[in-house]
ZASE-732177 format. One record per atom (N, C-alpha, C): x negated, y, z. Coordinates in Angstrom, 2 decimals, always signed. Each point is the difference from the previous one (the first is absolute). Layout:
// ZASE-732177
       x       y       z
       X       Y       Z
...
//
This chain:
// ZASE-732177
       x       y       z
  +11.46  +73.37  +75.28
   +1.18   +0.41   +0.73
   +0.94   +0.72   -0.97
   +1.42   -0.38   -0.09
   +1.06   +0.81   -1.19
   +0.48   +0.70   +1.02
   +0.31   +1.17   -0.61
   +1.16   +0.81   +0.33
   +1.03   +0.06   -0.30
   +1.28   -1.51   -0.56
   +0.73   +0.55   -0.37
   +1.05   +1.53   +0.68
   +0.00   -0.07   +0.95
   +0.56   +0.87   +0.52
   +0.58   +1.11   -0.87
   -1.34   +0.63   -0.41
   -0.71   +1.34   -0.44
   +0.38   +0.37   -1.80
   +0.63   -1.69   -0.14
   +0.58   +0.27   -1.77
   +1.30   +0.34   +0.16
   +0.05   +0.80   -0.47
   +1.66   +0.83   -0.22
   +0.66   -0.30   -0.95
   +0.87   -0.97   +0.02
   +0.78   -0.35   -1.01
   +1.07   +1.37   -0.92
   -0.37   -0.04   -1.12
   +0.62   +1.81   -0.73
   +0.88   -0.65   -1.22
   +1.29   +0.40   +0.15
   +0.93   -0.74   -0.82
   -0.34   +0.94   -1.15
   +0.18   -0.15   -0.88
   +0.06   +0.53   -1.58
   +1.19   +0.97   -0.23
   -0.62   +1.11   -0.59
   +1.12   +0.70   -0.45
   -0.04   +0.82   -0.92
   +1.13   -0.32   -0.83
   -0.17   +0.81   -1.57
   +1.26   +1.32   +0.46
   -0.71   +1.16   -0.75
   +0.34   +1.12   -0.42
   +0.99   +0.23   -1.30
   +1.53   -0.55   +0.49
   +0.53   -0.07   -1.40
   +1.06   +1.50   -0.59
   -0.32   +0.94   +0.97
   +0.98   +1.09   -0.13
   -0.81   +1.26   +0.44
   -0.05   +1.21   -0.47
   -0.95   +1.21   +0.31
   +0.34   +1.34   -1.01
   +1.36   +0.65   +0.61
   +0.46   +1.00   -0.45
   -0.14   +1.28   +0.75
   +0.80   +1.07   -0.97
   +0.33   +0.99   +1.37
   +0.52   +0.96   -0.55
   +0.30   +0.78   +0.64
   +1.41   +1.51   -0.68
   -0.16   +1.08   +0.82
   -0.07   +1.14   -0.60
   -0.42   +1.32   +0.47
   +1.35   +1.06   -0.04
   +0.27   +0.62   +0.57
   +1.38   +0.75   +0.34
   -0.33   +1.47   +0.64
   +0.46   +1.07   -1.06
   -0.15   +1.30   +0.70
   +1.58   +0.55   +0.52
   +0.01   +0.69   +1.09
   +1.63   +0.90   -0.29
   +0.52   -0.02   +1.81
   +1.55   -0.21   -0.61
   +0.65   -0.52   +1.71
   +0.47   -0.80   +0.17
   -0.33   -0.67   +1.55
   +0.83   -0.88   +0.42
   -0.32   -0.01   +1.19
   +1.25   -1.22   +0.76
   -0.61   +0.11   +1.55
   -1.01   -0.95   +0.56
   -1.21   +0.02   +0.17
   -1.02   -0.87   +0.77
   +0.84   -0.65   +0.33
   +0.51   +0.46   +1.11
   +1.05   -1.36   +1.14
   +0.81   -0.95   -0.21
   +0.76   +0.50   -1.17
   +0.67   -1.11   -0.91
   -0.86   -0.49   -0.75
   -0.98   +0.11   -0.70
   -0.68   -0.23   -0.79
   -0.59   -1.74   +0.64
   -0.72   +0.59   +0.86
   -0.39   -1.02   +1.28
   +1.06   -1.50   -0.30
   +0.34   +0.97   +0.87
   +1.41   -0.88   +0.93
   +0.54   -1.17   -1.80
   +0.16   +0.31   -0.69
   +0.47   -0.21   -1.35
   -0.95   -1.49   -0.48
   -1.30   +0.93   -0.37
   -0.97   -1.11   +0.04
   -0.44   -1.38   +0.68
   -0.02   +0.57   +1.44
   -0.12   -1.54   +0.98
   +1.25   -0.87   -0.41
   +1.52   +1.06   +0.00
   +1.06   -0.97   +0.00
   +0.07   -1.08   -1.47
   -0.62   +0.76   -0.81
   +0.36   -0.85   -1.09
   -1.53   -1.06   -0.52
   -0.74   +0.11   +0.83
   -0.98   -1.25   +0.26
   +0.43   -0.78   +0.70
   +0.26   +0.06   +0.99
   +0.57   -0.42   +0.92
   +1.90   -1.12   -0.35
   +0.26   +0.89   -0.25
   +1.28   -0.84   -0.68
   -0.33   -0.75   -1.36
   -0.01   +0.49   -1.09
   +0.01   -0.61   -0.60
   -1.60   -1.20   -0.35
   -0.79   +0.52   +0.34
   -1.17   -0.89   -0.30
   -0.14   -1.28   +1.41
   +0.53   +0.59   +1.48
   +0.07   -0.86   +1.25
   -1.20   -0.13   +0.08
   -1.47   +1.30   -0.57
   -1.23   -0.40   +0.72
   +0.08   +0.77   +1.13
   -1.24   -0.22   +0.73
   -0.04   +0.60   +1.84
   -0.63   +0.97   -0.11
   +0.33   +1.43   +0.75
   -1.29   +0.98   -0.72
   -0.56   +0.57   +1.21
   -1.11   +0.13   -0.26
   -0.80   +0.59   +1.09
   -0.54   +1.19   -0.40
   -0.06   +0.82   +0.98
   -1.03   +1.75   -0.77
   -0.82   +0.13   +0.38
   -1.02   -0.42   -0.56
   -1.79   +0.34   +0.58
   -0.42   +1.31   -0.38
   +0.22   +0.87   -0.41
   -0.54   +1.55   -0.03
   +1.35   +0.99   +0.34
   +0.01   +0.68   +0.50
   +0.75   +1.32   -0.23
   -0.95   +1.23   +0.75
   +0.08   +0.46   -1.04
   -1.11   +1.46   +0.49
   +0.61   +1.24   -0.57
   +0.05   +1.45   +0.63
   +0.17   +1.10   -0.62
   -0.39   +0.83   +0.39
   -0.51   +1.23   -0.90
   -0.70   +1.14   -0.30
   +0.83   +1.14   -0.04
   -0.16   +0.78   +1.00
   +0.90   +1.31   -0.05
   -0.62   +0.49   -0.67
   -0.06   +1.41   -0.76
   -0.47   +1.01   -0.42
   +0.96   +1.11   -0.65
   +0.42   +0.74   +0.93
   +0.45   +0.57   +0.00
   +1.67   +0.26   +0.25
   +0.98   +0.37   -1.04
   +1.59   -0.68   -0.08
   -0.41   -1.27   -0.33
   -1.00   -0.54   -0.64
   -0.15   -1.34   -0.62
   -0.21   -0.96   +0.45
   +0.21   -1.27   -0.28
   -0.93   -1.56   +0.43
   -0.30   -1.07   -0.87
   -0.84   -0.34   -0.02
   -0.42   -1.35   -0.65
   +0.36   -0.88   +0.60
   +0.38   -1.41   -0.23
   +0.16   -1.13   +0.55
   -0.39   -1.03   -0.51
   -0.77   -1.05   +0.59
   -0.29   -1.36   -0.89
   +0.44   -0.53   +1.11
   +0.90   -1.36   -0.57
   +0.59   -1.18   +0.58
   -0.48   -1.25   -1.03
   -0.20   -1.02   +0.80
   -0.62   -1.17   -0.58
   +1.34   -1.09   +0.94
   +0.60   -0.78   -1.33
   +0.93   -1.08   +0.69
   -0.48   -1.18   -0.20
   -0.02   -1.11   +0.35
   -0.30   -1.37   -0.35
   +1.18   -0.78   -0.01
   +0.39   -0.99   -0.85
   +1.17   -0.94   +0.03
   -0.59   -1.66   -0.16
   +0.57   -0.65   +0.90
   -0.63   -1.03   -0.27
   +1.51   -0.93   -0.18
   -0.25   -1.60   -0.88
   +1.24   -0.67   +0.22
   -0.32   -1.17   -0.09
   +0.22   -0.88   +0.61
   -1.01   -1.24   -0.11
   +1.29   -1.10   -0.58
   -0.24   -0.02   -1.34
   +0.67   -0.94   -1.14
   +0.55   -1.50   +0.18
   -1.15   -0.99   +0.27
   -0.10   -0.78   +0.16
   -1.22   -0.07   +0.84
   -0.27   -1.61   +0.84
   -1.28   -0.36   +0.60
   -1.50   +0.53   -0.93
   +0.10   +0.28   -1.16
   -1.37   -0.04   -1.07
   +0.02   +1.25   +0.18
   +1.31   +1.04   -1.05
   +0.03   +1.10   -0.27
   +0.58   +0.67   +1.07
   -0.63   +1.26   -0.48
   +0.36   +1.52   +1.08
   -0.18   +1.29   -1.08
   +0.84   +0.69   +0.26
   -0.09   +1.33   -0.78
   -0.44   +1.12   +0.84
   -0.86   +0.50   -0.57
   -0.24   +1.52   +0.86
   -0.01   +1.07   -1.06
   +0.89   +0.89   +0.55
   +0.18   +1.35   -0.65
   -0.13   +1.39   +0.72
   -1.51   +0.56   -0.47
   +0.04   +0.95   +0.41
   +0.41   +1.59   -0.69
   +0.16   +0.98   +0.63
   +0.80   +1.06   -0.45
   -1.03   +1.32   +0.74
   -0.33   +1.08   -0.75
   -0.82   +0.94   +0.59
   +1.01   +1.35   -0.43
   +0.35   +0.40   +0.77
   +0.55   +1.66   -0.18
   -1.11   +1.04   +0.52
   +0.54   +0.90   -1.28
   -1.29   +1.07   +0.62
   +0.46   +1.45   -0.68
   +0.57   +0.42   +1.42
   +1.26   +1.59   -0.56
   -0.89   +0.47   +0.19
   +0.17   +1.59   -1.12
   -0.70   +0.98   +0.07
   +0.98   +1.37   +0.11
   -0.80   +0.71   +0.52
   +0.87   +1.79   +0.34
   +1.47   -0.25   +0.46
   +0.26   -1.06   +1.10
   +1.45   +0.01   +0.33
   +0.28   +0.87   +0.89
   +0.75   +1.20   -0.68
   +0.55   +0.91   +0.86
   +1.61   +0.06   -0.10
   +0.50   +0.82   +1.20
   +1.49   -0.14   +0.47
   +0.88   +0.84   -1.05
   +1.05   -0.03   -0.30
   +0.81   +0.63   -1.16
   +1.27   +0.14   +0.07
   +0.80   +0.91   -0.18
   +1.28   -0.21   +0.04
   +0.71   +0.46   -1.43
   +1.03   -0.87   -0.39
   +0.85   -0.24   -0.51
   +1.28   -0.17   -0.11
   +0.87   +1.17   -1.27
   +1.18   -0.06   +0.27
   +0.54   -1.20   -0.95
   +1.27   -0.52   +0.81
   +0.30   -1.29   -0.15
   +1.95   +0.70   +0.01
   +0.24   +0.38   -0.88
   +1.40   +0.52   +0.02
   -0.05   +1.06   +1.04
   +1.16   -0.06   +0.65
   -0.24   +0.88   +1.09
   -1.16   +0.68   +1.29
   -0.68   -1.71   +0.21
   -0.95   +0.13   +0.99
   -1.46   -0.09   -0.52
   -0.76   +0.47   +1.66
   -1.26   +0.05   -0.73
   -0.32   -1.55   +0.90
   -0.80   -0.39   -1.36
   -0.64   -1.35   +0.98
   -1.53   +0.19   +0.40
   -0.75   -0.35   +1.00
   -1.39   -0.45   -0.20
   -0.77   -0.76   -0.37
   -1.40   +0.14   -0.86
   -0.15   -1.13   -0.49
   -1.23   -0.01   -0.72
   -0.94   -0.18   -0.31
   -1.36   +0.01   -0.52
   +0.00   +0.05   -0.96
   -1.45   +0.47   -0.58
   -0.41   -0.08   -1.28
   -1.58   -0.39   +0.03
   -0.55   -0.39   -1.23
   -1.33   -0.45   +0.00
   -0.49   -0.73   -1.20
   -1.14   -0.71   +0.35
   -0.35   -1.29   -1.12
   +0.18   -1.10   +0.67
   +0.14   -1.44   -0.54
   +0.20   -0.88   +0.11
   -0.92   -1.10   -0.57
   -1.21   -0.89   +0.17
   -0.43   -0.83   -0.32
   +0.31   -1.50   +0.48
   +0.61   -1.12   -0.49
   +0.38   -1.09   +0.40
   -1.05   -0.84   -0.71
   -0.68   -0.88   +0.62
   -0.68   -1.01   -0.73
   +0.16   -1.22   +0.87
   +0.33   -1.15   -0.89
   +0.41   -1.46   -0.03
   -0.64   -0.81   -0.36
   -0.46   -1.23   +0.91
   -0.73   -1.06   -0.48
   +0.39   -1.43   +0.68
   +0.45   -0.61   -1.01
   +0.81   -1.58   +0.39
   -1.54   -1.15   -0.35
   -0.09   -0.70   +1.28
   -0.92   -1.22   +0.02
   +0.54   -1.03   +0.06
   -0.25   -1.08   -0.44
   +0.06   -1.37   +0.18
   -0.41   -0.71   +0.81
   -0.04   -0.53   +1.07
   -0.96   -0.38   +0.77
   +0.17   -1.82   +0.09
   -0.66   -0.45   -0.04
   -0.11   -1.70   -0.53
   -0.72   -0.70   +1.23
   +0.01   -0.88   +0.41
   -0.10   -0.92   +1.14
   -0.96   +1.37   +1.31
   +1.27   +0.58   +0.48
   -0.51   +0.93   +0.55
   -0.50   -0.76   +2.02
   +0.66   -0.87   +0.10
   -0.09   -0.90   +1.13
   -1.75   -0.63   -0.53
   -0.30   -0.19   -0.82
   -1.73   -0.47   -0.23
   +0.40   -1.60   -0.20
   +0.94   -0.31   +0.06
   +0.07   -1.15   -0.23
   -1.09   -1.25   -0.58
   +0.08   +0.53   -1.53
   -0.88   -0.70   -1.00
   -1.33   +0.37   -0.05
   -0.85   +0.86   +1.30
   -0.79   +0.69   -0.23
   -1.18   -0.58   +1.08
   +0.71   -1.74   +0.56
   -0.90   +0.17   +1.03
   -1.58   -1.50   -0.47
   +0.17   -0.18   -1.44
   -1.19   -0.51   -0.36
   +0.23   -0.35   -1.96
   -0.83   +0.09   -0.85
   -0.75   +0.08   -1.17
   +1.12   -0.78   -0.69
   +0.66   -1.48   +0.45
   +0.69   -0.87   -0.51
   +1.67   +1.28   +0.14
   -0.03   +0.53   +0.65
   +1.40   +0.21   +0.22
   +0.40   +1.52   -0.60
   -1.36   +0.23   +0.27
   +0.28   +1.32   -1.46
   +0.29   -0.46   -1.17
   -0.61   -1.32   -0.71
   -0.26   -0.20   -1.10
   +1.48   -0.65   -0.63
   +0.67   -0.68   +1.23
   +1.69   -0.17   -0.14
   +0.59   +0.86   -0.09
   -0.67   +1.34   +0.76
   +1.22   +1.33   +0.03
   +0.06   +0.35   -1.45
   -1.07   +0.12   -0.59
   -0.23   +0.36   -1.87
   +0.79   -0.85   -0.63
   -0.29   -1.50   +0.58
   +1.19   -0.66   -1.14
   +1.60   +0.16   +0.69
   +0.12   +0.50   +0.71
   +1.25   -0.31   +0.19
   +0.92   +1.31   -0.20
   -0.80   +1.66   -0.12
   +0.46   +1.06   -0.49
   -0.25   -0.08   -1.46
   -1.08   -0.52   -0.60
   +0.00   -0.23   -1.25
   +1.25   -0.89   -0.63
   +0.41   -0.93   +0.53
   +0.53   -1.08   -0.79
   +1.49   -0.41   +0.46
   +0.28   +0.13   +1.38
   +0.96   -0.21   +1.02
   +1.08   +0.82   +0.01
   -0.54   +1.19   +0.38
   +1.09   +1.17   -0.07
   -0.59   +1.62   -0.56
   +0.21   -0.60   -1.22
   -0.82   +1.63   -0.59
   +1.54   +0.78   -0.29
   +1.15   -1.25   -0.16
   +1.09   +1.29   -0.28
   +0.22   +0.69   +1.16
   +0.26   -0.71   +1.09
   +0.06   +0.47   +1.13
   -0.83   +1.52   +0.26
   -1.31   -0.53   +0.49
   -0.82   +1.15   -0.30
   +0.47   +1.63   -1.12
   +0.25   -0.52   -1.27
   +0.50   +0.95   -0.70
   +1.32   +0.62   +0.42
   +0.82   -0.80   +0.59
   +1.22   +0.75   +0.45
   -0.19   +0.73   +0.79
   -1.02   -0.27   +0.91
   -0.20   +0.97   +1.36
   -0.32   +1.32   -0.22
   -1.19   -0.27   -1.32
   -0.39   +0.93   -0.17
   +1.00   +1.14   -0.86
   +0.57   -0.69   -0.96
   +1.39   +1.26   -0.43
   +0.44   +0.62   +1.03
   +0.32   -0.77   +0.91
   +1.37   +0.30   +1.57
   -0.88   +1.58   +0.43
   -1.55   -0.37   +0.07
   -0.38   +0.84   +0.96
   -0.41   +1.25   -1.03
   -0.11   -0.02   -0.80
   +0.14   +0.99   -1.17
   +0.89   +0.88   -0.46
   +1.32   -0.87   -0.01
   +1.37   +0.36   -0.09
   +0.05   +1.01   +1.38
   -0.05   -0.54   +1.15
   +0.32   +0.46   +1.14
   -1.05   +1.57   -0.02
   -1.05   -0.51   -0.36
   -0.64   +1.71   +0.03
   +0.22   +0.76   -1.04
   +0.57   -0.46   -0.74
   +0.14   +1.37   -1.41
   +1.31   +0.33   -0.01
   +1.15   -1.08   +1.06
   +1.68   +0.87   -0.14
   -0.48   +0.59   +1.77
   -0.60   +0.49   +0.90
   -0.08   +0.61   +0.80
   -0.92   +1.34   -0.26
   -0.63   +0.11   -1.03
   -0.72   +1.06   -0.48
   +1.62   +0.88   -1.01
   +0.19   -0.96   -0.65
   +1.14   +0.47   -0.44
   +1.25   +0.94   +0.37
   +0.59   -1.07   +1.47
   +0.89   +0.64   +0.78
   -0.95   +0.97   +0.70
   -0.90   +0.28   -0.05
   -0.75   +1.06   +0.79
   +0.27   +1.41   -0.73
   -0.67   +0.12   -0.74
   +0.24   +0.60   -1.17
   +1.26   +0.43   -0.48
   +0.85   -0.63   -0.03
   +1.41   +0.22   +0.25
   +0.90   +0.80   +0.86
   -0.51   -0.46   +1.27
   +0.83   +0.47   +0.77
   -0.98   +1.68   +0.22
   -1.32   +0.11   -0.45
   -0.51   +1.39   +0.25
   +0.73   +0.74   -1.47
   -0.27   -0.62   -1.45
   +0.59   +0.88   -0.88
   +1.73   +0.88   +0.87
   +1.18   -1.43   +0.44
   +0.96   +0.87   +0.28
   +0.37   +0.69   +0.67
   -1.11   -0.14   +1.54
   -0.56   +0.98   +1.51
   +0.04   +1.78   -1.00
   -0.82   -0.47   -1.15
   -0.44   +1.60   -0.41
   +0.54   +0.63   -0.80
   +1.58   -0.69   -0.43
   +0.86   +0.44   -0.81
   +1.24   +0.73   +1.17
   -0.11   -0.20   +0.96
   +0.89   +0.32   +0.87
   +0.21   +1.48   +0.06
//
């Protein structure tokens, strides 16, 4: 008696991006936020979902870890997933003079970590017997390896200028 049922077709996926950037000082969480989704969101057009948000009072203080997921599905084969882990430390409330006025506005640490996947016949396509794997090899091997390689720059590119503008926009938050 087979089960196919019970075989789970698991698309392949390479790990082509795995950075991250650490930030002490001020800025505002809320923009900070708000900043981040928008510019995944716009400029990359992946979908993001937030599977963690948790926080730790202690005291004036809080910890926060947020976990985002981005997914973008390329073509029928390829799909990109990019995940993103924030994980503030000692964010407490602050005020700041800003010319005349005082503004509100945090201070803390900042941990951002980034990881761009590849994800390759994520539908299982080529995965549903021995002959058709063995086409999927020749045909990423031999067919479209530039392809493949472009994707993989794109999704590389895309995670190291969003670590970037991250980074960015906190250096000039704390020059304010």
């Amino acid at each position: 008696m087979k089960f196919s049922f019970l075989k789970k077709k698991m698309p392949e996926k390479d790990t082509i991006f795995s950075s991250k950037i650490r930030y002490n000082g001020i800025f505002s969480f809320k923009d900070f936020y708000i900043f981040c989704y928008d510019w995944l969101t716009d400029e990359t057009d992946l979908i993001i979902s937030e599977d963690k948000y948790s926080e730790k009072i202690s005291g004036d203080s809080k910890s926060i870890e947020i976990e985002w997921t981005g997914i973008k599905k390329v073509t029928d084969y390829f799909k990109f997933e990019v995940t993103v882990k924030f994980r503030i430390l000692a964010l407490t409330e602050v005020e700041i003079q800003e010319g005349t006025t005082k503004i509100k506005t945090n201070k803390g640490g900042i941990e951002i970590k980034t990881k761009g996947v590849l994800v390759k016949d994520y539908e299982g396509k080529f995965e549903t017997n021995a002959l058709q794997k063995f086409l999927r090899g020749i045909y990423e091997k031999w067919v479209i390896t530039s392809r493949i390689t472009e994707y993989e720059n794109k999704i590389a590119e895309d995670c190291d200028e969003f670590l970037n503008q991250a980074k960015a926009y906190l250096d000039l938050e704390g020059k304010k």
